[in-house]
N, C-alpha and C positions, 0 to 999 in steps of 0.2 A: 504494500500500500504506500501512495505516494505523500509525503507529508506535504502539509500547508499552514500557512499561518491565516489563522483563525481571526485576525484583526483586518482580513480583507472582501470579509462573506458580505459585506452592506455595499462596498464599492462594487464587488462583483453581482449581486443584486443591482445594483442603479445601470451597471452596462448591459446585465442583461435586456433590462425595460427600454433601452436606448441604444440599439444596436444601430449601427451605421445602415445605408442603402448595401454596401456591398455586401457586409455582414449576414444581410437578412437575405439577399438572393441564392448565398451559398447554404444557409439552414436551411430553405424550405428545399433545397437538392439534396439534403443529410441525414436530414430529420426525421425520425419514427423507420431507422433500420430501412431506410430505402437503400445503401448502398450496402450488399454484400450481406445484410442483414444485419448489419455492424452497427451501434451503441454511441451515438457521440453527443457530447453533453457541450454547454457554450459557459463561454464566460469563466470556464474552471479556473480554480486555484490551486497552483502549483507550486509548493516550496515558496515564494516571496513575492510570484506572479502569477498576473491573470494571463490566459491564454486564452483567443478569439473558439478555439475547438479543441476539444481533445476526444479520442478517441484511446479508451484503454486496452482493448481488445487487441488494438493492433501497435499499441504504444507510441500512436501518432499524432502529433500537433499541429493544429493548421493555424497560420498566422494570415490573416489580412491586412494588407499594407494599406495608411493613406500618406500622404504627402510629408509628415513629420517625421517618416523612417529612412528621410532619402536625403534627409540633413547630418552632417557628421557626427551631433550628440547623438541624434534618434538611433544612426546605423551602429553607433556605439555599442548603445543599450541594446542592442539588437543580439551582438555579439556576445554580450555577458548573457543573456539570456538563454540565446540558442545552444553556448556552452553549459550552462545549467543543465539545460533540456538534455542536452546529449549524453550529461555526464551520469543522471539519474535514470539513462538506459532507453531516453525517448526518440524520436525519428521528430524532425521539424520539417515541415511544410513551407513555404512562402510565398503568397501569389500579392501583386499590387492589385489595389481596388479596381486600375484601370485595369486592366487583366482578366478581373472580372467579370465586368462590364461587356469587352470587347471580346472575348475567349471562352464564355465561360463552360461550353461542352469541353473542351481544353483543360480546364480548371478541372472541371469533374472528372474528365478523363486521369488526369494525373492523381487525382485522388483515389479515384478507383485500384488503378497501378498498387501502389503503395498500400492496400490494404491486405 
């Protein structure tokens, strides 16, 4: 079981309720076991972060980019992160919201792959 800290279940509630456009286009492709029959829950808490998707089944992270990940602090934080994620045995994800938008049988496709 993966730990979290417990001082972040009200922030991760308020993103749930306030999911991005892109956010929401790739849950309702995810949602209730449509891919692969596979479990994927939003908004999860991870050790010290929230993560846009996680899927435990296949120990997969999906992150959704928007434009504050493409500045040097954001890609920073990106990195300590994604090290996080990989060090606690996870697979990370990464699609930009434009990607989304513009690709997004692409998007599902590679999510698919990876499960």
């Amino acid at each position: 079981m993966l730990s979290y800290n417990g001082k972040l279940k009200d922030h991760s509630r308020k993103l749930r309720k306030n999911m991005t456009d892109s956010e929401r286009v790739i849950w309702l492709k995810i949602r209730c076991k449509q891919l692969k029959g596979y479990q994927f829950y939003r908004q999860k808490i991870i050790g010290n972060y929230i993560v846009d998707f996680y899927c435990p089944k296949a120990q997969l992270v999906i992150e959704i980019d928007g434009g504050q990940h493409y500045i040097a602090e954001g890609a920073q934080k990106d990195r300590l992160r994604d090290n996080y994620m990989r060090g606690v045995g996870l697979r990370v994800l990464r699609f930009s919201d434009r990607e989304v938008f513009a690709n997004l049988n692409e998007v599902i496709e590679e999510i698919w792959k990876n499960l």
